[in-house]
C-alpha positions in Angstrom: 51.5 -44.3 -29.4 54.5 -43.6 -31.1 55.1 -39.6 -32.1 56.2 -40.7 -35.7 52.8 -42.2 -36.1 51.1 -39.0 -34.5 53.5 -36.9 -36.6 52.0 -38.5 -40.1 48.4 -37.5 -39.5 49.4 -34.3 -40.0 51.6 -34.7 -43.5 50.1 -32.6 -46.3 48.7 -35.5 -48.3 45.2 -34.5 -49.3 43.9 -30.7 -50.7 42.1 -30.3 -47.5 45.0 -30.5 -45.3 47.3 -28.2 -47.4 44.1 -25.5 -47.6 43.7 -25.9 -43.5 47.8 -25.6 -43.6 48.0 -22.4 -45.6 44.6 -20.9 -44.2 46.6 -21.7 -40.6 49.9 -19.9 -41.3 48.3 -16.6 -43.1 46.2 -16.1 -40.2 49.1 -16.6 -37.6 51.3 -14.1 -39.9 48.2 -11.2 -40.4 48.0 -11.4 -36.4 51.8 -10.4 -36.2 52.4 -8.6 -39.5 51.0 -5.7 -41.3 48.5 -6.6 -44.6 49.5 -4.6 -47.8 46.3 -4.0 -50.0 43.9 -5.9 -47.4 43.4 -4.6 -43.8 44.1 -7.3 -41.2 40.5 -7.4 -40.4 39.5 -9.0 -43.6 42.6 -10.9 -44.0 41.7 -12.6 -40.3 38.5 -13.2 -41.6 39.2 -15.1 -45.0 42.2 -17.2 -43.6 40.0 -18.3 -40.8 37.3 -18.9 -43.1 39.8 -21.4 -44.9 41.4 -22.6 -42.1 37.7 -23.6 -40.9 36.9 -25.5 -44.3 39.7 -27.3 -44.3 39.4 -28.3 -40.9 35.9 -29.7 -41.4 36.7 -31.0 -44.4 39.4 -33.1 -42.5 36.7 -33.9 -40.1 34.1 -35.2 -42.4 37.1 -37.6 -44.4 37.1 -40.9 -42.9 39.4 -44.0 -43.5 37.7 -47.3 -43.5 39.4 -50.5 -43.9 38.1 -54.3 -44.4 39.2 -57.5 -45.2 39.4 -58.5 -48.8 38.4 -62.4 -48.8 40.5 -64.6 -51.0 39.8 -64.9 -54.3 41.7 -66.7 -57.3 41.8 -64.2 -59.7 43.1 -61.4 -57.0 45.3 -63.7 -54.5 44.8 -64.3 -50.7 43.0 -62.1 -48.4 44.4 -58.5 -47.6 43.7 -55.6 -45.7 42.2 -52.5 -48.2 41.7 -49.5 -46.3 40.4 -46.2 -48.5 39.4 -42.3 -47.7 36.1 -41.5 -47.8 33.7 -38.1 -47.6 31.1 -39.3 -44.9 29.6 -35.7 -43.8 29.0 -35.9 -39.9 27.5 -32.9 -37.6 31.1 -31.3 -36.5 32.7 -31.3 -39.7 29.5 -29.6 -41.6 29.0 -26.8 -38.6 33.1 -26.5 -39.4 32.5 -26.0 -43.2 29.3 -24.2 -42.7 31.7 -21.0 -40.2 34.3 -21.7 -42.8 31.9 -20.4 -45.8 30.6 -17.9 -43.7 33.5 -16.6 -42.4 34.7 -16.1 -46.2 32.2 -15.1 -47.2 31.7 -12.1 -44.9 35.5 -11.2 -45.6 34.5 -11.4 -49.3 32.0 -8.6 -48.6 34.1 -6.7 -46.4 36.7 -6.4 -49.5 33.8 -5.4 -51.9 32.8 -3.1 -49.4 36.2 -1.3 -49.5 
């Protein structure tokens, strides 16, 4: 496997990557850095929540690919290959700590 190829599954190309990204780096920085208007506590908790969503949400899209047959109207046969959302067991129990895990932080802000 060549790294470039490894490297460009983790370009931000889709929201869920970008929301895994951000929720990623904010929690790194609240572990190291002191929160201004939030306590760390609930800032852990919220970018983790996110960083959990987008991480299942990454899990549960899924590129398929087939073989177009030939056609006259279209041309020859070609490879199509699209993203889908196909839900499976990991990526929900990801989404599912990922809601929680806002949510809590949501009350925790409320909460004062």
């Amino acid at each position: 496997m060549d790294v470039g190829d490894f490297l460009k599954s983790f370009a931000i190309d889709t929201w869920y990557k970008a929301v895994m990204y951000l929720g990623g780096v904010v929690l790194v920085i609240s572990f190291f850095a002191e929160a201004k208007g939030l306590t760390n506590d609930q800032l852990q908790l919220l970018s983790g929540g996110v960083f959990l969503v987008g991480l299942g949400e990454w899990k549960n899209h899924k590129e398929v690919s087939w073989i177009k047959p030939p056609n006259v109207y279209t041309g020859g046969p070609a490879l199509m290959s699209a993203t889908v959302r196909k839900a499976d067991l990991v990526g929900v129990v990801l989404d599912l700590a990922g809601v929680v895990l806002i949510g809590l932080s949501i009350v925790s802000i409320f909460r004062g």
